[in-house]
PDBQT receptor file of N, H, CA, C and O in Angstrom, charges set to zero:
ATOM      1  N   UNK A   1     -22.094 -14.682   9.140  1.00  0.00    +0.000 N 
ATOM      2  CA  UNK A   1     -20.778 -14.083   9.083  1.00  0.00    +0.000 C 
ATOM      3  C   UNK A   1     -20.928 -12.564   9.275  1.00  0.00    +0.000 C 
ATOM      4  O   UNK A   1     -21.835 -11.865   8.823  1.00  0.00    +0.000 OA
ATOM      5  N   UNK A   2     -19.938 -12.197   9.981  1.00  0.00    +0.000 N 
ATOM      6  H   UNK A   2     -19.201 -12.765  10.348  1.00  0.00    +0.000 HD
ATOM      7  CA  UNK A   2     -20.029 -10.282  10.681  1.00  0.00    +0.000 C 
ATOM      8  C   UNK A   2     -19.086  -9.876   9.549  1.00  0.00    +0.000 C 
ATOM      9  O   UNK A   2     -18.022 -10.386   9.200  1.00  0.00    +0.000 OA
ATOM     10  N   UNK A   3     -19.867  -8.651   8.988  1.00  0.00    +0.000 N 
ATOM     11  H   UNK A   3     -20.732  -8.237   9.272  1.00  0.00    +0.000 HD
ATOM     12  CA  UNK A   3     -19.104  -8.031   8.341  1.00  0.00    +0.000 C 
ATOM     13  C   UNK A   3     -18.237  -6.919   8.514  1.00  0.00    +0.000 C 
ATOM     14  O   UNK A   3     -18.809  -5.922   8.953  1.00  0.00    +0.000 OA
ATOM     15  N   UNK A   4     -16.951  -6.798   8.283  1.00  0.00    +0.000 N 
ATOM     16  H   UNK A   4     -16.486  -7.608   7.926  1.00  0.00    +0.000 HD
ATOM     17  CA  UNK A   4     -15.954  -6.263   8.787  1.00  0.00    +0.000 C 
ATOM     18  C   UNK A   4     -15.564  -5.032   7.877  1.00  0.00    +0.000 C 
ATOM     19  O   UNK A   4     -15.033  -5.118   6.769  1.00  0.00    +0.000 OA
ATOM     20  N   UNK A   5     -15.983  -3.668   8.654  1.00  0.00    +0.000 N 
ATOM     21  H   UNK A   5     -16.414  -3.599   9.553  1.00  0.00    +0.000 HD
ATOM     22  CA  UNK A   5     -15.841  -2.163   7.657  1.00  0.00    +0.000 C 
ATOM     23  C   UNK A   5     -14.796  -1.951   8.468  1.00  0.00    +0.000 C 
ATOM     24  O   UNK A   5     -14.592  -2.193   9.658  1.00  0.00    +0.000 OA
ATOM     25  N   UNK A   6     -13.657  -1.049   6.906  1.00  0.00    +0.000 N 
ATOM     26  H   UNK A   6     -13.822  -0.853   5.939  1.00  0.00    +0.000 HD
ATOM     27  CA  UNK A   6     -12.528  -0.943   7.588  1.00  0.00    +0.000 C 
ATOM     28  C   UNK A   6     -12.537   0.563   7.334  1.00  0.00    +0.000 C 
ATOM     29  O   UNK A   6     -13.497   0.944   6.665  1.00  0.00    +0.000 OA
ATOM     30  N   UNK A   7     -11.483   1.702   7.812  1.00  0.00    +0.000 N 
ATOM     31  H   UNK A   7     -10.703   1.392   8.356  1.00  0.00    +0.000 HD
ATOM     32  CA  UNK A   7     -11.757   3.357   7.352  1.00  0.00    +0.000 C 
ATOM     33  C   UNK A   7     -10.458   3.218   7.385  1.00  0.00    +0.000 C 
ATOM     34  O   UNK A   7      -9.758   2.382   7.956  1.00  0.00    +0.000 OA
ATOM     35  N   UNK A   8     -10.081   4.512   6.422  1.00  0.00    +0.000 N 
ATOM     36  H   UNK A   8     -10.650   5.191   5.958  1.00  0.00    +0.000 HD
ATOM     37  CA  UNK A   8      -8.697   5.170   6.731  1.00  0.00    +0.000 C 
ATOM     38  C   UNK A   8      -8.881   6.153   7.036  1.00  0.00    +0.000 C 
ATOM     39  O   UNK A   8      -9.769   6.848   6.542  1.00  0.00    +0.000 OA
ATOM     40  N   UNK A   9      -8.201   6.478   7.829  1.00  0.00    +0.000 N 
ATOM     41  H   UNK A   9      -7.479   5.914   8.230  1.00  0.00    +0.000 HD
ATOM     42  CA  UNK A   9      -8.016   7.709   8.675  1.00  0.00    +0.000 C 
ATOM     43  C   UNK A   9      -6.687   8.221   9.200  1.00  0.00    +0.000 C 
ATOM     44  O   UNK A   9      -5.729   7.615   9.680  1.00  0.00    +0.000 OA
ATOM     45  N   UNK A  10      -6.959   9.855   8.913  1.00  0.00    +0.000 N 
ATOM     46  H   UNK A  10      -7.737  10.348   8.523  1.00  0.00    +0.000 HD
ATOM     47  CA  UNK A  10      -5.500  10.204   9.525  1.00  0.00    +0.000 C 
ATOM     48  C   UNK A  10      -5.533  11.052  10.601  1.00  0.00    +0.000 C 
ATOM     49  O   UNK A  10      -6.493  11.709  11.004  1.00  0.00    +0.000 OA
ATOM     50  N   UNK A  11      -4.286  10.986  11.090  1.00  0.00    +0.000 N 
ATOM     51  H   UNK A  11      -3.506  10.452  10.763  1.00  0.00    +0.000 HD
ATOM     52  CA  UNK A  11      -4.004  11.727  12.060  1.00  0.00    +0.000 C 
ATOM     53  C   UNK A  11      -3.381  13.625  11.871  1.00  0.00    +0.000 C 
ATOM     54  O   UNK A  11      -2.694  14.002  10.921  1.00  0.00    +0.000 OA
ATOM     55  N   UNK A  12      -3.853  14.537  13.028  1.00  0.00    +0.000 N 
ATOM     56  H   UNK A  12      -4.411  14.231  13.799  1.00  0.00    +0.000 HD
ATOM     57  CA  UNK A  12      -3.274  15.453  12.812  1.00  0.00    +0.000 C 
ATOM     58  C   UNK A  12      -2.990  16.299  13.671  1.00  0.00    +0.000 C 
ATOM     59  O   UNK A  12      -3.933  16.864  14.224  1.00  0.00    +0.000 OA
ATOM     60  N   UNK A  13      -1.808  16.601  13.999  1.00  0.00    +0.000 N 
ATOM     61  H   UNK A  13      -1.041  16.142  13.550  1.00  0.00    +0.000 HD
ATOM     62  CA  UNK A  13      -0.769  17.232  14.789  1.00  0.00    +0.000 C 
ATOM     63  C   UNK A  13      -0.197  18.677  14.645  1.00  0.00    +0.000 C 
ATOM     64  O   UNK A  13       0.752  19.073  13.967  1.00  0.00    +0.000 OA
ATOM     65  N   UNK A  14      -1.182  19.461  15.611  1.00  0.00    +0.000 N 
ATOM     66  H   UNK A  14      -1.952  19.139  16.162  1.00  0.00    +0.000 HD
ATOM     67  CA  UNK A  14      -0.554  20.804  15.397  1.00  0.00    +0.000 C 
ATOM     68  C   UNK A  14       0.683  21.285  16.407  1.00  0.00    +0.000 C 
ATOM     69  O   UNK A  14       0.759  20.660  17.465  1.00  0.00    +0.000 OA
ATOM     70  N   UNK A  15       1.482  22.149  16.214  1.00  0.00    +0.000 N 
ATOM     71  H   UNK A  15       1.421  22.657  15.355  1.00  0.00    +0.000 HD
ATOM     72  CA  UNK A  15       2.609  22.235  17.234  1.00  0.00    +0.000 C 
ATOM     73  C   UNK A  15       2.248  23.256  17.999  1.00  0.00    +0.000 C 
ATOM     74  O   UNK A  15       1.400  24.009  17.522  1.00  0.00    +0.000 OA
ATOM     75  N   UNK A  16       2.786  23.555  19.382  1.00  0.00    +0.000 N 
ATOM     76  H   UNK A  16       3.475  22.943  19.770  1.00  0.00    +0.000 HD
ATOM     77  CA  UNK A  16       2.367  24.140  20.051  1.00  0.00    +0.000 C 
ATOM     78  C   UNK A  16       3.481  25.328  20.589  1.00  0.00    +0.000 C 
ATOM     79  O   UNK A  16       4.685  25.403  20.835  1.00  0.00    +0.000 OA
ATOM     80  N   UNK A  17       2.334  26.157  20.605  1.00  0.00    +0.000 N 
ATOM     81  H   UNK A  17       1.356  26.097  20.406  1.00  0.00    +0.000 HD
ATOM     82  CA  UNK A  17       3.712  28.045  20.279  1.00  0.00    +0.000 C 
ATOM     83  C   UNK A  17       4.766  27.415  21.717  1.00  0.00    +0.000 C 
ATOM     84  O   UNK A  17       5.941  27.742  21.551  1.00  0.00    +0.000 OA
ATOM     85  N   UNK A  18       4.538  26.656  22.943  1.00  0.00    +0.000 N 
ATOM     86  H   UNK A  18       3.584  26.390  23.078  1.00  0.00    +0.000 HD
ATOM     87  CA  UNK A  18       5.506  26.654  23.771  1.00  0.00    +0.000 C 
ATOM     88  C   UNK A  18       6.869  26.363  23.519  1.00  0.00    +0.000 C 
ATOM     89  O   UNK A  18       7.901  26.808  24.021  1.00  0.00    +0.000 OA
ATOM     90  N   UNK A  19       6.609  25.336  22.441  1.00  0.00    +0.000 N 
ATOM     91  H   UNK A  19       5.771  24.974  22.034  1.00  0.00    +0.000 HD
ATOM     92  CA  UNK A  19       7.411  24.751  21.987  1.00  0.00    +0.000 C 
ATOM     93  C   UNK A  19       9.143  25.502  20.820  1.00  0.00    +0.000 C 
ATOM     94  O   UNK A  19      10.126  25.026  20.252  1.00  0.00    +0.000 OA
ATOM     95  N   UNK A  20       8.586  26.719  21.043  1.00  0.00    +0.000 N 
ATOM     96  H   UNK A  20       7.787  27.105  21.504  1.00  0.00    +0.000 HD
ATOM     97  CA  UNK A  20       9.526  26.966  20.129  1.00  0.00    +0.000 C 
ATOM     98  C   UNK A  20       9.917  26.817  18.286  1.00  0.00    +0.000 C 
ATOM     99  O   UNK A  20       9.102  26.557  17.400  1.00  0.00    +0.000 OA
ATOM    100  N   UNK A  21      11.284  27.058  18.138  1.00  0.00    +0.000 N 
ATOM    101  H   UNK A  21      11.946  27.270  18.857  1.00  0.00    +0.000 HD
ATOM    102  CA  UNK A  21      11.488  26.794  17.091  1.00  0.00    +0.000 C 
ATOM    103  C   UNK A  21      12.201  24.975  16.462  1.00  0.00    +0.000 C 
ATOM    104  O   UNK A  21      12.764  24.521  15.466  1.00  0.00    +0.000 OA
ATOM    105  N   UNK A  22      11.809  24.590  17.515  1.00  0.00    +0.000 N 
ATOM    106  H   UNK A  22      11.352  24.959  18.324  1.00  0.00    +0.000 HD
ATOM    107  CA  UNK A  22      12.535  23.055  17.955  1.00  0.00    +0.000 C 
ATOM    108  C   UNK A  22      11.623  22.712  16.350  1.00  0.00    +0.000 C 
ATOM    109  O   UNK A  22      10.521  23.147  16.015  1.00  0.00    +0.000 OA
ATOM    110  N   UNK A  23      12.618  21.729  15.537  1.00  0.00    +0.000 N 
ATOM    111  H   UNK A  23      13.513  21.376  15.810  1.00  0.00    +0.000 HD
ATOM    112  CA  UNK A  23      12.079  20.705  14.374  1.00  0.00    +0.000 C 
ATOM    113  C   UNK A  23      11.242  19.620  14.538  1.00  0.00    +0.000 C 
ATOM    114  O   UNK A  23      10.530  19.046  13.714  1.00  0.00    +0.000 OA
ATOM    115  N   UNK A  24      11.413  19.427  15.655  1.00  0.00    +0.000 N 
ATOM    116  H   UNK A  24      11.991  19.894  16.324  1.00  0.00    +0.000 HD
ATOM    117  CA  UNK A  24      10.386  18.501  15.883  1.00  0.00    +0.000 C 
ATOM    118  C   UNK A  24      10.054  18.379  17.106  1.00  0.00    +0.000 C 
ATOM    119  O   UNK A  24      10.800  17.611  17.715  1.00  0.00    +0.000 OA
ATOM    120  N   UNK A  25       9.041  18.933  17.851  1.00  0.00    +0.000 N 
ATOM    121  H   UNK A  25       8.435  19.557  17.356  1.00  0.00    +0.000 HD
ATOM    122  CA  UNK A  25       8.950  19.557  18.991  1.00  0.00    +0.000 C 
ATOM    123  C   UNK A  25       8.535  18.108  19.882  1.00  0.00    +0.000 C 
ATOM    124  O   UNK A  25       8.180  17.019  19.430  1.00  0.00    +0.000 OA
ATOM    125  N   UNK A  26       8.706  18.498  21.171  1.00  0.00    +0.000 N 
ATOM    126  H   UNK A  26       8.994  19.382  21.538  1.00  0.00    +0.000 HD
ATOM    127  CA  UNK A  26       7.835  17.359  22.316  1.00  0.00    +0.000 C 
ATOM    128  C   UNK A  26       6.507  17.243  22.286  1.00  0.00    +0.000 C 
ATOM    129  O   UNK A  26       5.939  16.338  22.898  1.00  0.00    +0.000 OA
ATOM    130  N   UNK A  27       5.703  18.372  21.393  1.00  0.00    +0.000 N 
ATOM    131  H   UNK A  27       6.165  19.107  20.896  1.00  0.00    +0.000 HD
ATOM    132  CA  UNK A  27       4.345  18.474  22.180  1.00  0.00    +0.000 C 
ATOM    133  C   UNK A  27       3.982  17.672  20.380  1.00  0.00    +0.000 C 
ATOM    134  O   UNK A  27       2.799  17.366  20.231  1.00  0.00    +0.000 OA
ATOM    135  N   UNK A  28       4.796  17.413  19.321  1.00  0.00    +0.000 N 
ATOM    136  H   UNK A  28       5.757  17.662  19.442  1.00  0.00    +0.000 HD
ATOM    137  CA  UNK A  28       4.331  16.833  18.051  1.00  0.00    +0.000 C 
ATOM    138  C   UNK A  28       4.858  15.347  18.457  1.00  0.00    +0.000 C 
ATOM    139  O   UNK A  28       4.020  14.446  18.452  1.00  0.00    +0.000 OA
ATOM    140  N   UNK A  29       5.819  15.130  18.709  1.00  0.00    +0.000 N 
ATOM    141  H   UNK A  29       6.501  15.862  18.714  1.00  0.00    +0.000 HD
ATOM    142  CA  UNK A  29       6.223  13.653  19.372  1.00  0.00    +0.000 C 
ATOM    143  C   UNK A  29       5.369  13.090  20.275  1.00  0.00    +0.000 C 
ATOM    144  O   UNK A  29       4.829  11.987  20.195  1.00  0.00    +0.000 OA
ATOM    145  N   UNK A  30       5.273  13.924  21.157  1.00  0.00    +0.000 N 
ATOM    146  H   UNK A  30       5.712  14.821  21.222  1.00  0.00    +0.000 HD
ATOM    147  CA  UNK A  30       3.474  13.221  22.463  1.00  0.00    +0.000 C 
ATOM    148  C   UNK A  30       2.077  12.715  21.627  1.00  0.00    +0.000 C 
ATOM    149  O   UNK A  30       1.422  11.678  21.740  1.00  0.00    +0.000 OA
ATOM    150  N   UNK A  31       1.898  13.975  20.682  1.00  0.00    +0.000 N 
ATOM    151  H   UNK A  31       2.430  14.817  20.590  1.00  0.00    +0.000 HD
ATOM    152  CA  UNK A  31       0.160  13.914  20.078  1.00  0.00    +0.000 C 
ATOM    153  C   UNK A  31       0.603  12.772  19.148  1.00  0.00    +0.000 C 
ATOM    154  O   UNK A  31      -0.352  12.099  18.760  1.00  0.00    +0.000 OA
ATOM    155  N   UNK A  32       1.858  12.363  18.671  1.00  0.00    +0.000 N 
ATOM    156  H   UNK A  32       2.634  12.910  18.986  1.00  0.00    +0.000 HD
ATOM    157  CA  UNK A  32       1.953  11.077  17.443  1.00  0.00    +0.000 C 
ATOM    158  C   UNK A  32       1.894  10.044  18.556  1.00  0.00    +0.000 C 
ATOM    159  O   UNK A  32       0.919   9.306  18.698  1.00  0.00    +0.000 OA
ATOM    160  N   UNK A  33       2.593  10.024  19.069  1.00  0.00    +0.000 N 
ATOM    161  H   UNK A  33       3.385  10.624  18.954  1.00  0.00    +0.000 HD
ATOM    162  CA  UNK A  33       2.791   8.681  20.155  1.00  0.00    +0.000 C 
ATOM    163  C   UNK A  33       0.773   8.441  20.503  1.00  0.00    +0.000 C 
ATOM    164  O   UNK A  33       0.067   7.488  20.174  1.00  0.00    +0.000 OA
ATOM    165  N   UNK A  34       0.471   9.435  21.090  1.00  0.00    +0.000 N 
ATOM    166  H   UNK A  34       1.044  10.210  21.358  1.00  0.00    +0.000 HD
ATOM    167  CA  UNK A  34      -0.881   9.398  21.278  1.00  0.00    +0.000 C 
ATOM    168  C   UNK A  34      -1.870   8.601  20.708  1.00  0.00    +0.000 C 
ATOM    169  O   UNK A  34      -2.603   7.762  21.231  1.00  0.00    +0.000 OA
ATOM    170  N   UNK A  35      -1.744   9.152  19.072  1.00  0.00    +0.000 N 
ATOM    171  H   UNK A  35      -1.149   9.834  18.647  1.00  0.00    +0.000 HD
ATOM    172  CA  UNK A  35      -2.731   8.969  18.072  1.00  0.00    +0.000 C 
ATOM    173  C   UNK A  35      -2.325   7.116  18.000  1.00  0.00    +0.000 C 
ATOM    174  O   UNK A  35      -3.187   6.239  18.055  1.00  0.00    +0.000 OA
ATOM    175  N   UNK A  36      -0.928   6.882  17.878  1.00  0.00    +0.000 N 
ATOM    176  H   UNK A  36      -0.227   7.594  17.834  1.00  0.00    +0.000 HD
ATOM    177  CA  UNK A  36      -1.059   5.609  16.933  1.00  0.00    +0.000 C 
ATOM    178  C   UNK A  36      -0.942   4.399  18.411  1.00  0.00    +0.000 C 
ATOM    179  O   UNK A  36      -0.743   3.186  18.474  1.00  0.00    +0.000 OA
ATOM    180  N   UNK A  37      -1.177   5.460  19.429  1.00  0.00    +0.000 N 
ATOM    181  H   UNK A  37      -1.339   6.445  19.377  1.00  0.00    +0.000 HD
ATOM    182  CA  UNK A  37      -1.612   3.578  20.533  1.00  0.00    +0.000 C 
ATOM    183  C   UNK A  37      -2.510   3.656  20.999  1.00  0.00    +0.000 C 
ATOM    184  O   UNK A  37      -2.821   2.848  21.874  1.00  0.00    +0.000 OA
ATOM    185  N   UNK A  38      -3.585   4.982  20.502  1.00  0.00    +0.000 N 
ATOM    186  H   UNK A  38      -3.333   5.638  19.791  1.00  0.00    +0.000 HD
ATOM    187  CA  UNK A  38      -5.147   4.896  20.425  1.00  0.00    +0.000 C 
ATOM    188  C   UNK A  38      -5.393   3.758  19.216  1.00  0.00    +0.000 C 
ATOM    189  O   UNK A  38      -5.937   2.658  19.319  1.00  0.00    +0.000 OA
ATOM    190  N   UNK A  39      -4.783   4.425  17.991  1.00  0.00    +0.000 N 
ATOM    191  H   UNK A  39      -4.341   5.318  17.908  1.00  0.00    +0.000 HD
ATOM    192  CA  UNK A  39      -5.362   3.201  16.796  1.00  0.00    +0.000 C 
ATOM    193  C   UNK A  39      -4.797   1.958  16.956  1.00  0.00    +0.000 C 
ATOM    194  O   UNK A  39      -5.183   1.114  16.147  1.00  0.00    +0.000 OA
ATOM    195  N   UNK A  40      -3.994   1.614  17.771  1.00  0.00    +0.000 N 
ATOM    196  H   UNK A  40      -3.681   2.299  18.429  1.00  0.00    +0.000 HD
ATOM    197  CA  UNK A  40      -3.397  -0.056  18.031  1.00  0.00    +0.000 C 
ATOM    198  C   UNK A  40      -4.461  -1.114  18.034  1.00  0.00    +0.000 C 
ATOM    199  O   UNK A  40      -4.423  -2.209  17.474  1.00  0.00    +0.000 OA
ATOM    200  N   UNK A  41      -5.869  -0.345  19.112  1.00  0.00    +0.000 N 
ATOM    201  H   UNK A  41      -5.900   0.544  19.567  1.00  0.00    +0.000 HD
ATOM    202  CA  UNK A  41      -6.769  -1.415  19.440  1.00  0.00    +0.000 C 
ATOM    203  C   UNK A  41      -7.853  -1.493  18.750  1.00  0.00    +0.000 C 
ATOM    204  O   UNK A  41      -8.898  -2.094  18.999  1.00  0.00    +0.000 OA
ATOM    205  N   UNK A  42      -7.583  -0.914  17.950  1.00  0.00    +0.000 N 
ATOM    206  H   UNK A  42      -6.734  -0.425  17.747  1.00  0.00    +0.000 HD
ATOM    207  CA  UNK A  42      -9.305  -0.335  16.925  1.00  0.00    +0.000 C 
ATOM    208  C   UNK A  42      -8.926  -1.042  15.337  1.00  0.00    +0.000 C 
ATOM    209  O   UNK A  42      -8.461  -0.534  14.317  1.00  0.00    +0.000 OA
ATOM    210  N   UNK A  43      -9.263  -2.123  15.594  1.00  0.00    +0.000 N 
ATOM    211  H   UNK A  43      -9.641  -2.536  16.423  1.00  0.00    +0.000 HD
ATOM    212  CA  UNK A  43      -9.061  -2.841  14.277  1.00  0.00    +0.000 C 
ATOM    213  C   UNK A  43      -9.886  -2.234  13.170  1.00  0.00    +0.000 C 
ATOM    214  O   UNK A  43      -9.528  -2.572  12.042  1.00  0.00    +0.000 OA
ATOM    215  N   UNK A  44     -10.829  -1.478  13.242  1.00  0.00    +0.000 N 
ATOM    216  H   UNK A  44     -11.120  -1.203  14.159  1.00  0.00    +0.000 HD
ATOM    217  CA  UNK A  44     -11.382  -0.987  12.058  1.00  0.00    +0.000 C 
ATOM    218  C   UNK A  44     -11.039   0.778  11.476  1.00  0.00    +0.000 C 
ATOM    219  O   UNK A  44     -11.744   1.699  11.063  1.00  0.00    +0.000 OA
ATOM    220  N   UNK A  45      -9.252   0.536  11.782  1.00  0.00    +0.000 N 
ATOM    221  H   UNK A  45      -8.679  -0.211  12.118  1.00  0.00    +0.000 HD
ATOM    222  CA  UNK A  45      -9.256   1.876  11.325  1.00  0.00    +0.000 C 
ATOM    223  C   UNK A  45      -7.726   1.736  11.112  1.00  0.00    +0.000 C 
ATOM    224  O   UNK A  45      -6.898   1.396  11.957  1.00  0.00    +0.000 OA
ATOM    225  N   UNK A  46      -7.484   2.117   9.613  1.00  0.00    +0.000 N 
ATOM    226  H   UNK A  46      -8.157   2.393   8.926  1.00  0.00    +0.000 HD
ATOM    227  CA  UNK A  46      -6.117   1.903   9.191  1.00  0.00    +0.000 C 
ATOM    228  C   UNK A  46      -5.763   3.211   8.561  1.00  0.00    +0.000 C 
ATOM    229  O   UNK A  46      -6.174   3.792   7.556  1.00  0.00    +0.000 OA
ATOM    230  N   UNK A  47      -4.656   3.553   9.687  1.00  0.00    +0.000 N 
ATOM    231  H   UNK A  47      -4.322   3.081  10.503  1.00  0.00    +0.000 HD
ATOM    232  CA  UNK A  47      -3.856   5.057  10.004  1.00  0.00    +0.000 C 
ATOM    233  C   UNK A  47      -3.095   4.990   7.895  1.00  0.00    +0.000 C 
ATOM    234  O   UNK A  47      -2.243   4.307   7.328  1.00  0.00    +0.000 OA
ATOM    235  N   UNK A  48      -4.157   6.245   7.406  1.00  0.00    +0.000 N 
ATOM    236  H   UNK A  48      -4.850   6.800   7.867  1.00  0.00    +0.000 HD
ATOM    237  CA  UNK A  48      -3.425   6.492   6.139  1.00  0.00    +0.000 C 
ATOM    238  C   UNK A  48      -2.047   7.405   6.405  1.00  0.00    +0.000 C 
ATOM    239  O   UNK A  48      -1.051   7.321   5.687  1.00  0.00    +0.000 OA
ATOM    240  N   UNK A  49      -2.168   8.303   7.577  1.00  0.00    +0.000 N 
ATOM    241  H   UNK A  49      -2.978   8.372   8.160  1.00  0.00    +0.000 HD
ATOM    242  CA  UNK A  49      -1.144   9.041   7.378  1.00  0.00    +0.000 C 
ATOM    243  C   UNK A  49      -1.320   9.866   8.579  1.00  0.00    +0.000 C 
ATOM    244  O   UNK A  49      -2.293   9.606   9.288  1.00  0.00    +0.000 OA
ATOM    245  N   UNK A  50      -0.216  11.202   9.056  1.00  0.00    +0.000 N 
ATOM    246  H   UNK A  50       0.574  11.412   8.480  1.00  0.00    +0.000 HD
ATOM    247  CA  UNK A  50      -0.392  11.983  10.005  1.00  0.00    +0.000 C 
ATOM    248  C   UNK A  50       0.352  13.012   9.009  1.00  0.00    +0.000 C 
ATOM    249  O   UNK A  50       1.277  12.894   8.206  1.00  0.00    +0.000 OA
ATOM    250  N   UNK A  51      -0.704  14.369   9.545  1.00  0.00    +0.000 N 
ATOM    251  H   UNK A  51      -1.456  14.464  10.197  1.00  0.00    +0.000 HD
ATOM    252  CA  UNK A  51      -0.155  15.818   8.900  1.00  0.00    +0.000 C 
ATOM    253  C   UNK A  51      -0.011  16.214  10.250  1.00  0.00    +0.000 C 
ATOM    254  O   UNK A  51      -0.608  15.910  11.284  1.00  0.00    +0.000 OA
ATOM    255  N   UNK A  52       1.089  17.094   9.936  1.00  0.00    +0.000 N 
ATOM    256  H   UNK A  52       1.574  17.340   9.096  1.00  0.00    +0.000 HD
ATOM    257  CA  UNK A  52       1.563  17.985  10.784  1.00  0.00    +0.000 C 
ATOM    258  C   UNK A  52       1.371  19.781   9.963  1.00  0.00    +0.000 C 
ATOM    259  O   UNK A  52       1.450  20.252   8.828  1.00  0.00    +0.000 OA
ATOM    260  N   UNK A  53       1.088  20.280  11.362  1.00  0.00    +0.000 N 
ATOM    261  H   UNK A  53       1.024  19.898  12.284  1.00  0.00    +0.000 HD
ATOM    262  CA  UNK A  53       1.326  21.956  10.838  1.00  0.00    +0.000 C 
ATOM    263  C   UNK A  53       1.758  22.654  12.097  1.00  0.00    +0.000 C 
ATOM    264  O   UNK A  53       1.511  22.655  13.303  1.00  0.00    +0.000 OA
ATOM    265  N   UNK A  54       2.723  23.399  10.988  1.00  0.00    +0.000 N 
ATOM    266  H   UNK A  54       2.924  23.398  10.008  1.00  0.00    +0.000 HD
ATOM    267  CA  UNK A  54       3.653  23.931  11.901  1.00  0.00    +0.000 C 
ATOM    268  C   UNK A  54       3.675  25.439  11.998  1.00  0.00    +0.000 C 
ATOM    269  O   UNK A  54       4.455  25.997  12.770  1.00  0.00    +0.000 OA
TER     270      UNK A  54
């Protein structure tokens, strides 16, 4: 039997000066979209969370 290691891991999203004073900018919406359909296929890694800094 294969033993199955799992991690948590988070994601993190800095905003980018182009972007303005926008609340929730395009370039923080792209890098999330990014991160969580990289981790879709990676069964050994369960997304604890995403920080953002702004």
């Amino acid at each position: 039997m294969k033993k199955c290691m799992l991690f948590k891991v988070a994601g993190y999203i800095r905003l980018s000066k182009e972007d303005g004073d926008k609340t929730e900018s395009d370039s923080i919406g792209n890098q999330r979209k990014l991160i969580i359909d990289y981790l879709k296929n990676k069964d050994e890694f369960v997304l604890y969370d995403i920080y953002i800094e702004m």
